[in-house]
KOLVOSE-357876 format. One line per field, with one value per atom (N, C-alpha, C): x, y, z; atom name. Coordinates in steps of 0.02 Angstrom, whole numbers, always signed. Layout:
% residues N
x [X | ...]
y [Y | ...]
z [Z | ...]
site [CA | ...]
This chain:
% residues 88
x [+42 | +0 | +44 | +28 | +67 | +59 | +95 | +82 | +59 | +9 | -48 | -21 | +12 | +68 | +138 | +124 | +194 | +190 | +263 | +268 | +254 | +261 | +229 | +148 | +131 | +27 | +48 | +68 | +47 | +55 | +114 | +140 | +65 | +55 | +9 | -62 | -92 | -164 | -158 | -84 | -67 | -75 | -40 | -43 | -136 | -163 | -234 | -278 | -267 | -289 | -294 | -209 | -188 | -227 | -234 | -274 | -346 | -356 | -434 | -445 | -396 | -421 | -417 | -355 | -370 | -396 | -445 | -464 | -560 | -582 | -638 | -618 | -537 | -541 | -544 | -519 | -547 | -616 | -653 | -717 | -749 | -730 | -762 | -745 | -717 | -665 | -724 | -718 | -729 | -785 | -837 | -923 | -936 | -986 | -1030 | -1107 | -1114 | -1179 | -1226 | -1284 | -1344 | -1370 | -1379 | -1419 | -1496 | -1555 | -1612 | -1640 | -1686 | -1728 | -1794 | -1801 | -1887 | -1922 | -1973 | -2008 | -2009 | -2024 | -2028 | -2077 | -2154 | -2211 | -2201 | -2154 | -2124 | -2056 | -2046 | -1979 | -2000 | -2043 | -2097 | -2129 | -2156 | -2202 | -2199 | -2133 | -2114 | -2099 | -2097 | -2040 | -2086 | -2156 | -2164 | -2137 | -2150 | -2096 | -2024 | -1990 | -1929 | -1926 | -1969 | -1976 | -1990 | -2034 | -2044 | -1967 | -1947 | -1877 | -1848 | -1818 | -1771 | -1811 | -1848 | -1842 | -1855 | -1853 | -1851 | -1803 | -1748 | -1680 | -1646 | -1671 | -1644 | -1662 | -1732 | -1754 | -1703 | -1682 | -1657 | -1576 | -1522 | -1488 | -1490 | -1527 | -1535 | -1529 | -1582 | -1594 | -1517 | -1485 | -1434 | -1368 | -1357 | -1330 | -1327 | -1397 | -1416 | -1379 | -1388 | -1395 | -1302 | -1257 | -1177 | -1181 | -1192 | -1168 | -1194 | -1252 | -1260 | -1224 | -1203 | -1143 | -1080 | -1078 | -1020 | -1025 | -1061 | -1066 | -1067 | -1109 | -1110 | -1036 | -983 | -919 | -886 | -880 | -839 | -858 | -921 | -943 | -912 | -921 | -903 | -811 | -789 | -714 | -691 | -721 | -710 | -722 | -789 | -792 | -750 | -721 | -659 | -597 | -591 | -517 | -539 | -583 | -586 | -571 | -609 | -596 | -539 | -519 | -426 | -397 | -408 | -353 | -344 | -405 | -423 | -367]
y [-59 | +0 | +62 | +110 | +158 | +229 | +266 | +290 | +354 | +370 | +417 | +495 | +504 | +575 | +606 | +537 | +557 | +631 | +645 | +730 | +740 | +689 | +736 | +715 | +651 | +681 | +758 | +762 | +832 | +892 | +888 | +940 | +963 | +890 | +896 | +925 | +894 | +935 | +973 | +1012 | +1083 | +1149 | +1111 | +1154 | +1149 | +1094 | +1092 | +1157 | +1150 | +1203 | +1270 | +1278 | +1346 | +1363 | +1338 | +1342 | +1362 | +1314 | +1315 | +1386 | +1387 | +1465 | +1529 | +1532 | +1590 | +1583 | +1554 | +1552 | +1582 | +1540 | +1571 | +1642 | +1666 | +1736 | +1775 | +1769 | +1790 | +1790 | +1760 | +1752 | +1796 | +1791 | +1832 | +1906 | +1938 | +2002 | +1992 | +1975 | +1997 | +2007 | +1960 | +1962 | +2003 | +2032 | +2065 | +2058 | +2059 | +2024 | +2068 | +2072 | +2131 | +2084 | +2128 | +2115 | +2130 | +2095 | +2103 | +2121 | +2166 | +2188 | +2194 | +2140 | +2111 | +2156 | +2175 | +2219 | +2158 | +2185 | +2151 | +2105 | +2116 | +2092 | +2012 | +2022 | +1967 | +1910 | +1955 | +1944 | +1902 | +1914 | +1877 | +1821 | +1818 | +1782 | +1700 | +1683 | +1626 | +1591 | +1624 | +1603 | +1523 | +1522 | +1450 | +1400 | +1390 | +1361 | +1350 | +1393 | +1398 | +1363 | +1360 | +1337 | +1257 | +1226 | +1152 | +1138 | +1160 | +1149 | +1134 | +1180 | +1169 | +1103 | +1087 | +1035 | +961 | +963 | +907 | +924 | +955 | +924 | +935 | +960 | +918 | +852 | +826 | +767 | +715 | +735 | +701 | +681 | +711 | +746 | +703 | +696 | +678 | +610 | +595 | +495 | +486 | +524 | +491 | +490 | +538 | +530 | +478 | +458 | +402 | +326 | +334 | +261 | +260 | +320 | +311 | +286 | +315 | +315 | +230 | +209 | +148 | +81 | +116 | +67 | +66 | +103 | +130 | +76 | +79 | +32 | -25 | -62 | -123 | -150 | -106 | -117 | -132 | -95 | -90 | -166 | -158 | -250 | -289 | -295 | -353 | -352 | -297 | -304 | -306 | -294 | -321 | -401 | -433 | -494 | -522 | -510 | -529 | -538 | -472 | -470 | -544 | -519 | -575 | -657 | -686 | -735 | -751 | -702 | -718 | -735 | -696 | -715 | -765 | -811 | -857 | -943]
z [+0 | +0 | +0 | -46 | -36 | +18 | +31 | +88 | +56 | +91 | +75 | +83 | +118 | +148 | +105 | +70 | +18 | -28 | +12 | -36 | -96 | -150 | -215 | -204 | -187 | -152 | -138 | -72 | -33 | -79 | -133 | -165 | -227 | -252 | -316 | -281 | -207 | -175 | -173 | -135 | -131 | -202 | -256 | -307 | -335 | -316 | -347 | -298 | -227 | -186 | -187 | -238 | -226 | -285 | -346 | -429 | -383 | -356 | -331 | -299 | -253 | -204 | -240 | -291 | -358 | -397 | -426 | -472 | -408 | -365 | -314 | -295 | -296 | -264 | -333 | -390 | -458 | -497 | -458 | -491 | -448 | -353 | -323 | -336 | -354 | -350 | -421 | -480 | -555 | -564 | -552 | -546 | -516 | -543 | -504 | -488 | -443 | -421 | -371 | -412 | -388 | -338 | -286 | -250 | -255 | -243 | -240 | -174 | -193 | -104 | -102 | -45 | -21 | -22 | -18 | +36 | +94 | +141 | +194 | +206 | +154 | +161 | +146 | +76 | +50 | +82 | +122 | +149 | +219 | +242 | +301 | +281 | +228 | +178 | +191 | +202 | +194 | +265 | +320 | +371 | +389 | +379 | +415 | +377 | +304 | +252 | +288 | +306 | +327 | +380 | +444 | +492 | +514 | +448 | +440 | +390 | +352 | +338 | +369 | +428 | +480 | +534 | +524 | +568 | +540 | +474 | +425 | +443 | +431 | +426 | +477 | +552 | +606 | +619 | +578 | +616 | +582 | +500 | +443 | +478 | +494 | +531 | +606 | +663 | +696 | +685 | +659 | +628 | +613 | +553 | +529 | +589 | +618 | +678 | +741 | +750 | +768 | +751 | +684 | +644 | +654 | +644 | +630 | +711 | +750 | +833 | +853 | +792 | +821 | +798 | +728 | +699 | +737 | +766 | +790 | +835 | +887 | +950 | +947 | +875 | +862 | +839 | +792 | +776 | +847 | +896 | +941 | +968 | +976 | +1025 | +981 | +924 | +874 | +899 | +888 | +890 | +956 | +1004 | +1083 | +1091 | +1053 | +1063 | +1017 | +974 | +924 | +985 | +997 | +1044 | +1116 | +1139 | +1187 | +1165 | +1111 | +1100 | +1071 | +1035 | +1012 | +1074 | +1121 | +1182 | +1221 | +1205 | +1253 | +1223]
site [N | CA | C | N | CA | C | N | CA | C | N | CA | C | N | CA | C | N | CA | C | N | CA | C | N | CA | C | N | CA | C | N | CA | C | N | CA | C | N | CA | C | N | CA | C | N | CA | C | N | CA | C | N | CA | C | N | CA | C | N | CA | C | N | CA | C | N | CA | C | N | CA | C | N | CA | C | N | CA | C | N | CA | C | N | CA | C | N | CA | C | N | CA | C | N | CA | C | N | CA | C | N | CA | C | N | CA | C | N | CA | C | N | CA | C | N | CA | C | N | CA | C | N | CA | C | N | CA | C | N | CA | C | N | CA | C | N | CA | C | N | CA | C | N | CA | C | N | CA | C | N | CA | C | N | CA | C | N | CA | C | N | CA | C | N | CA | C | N | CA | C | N | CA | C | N | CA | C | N | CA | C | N | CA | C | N | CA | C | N | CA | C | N | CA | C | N | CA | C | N | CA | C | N | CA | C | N | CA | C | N | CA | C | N | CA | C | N | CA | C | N | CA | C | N | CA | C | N | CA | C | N | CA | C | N | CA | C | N | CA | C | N | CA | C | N | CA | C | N | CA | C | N | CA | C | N | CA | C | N | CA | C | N | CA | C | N | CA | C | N | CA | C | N | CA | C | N | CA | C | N | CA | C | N | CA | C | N | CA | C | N | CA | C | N | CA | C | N | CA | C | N | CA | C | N | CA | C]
């Protein structure tokens, strides 16, 4: 297996990063971009929309959090009852 840290990896992410970050600070600096403005009537309009959003995707979010933390626990037992019986 080769080792994942090796300087020309780090060198070649590095130069892809540095392309990446000028080329986002050139687009941001060059564009120009209008802003639009609500009235407020409109700008209110929506917040319960907004409000069942945010908790679809804490509930979405939550579950999946759940489900890693529970793989998680089942790996560890499996590889605790692994280690135990090796030793025996």
């Amino acid at each position: 297996m080769r080792n994942q840290f090796s300087p020309a990896r780090m060198a070649f992410l590095g130069v892809v990063f540095l392309v990446t970050a000028i080329f986002v600070a050139n687009v941001t600096i060059s564009v120009p971009v209008e802003i639009a403005t609500l009235p407020r009537s409109e700008a209110t309009q929506y917040w319960p929309v907004a409000a069942v959003a945010l908790v679809i995707v804490l509930i979405v979010d939550g579950f999946t959090l759940g489900l890693i933390l529970r793989r998680r626990r089942m790996e560890k037992a499996a590889d605790g009852a692994y280690g135990k019986g090796a030793q025996r």
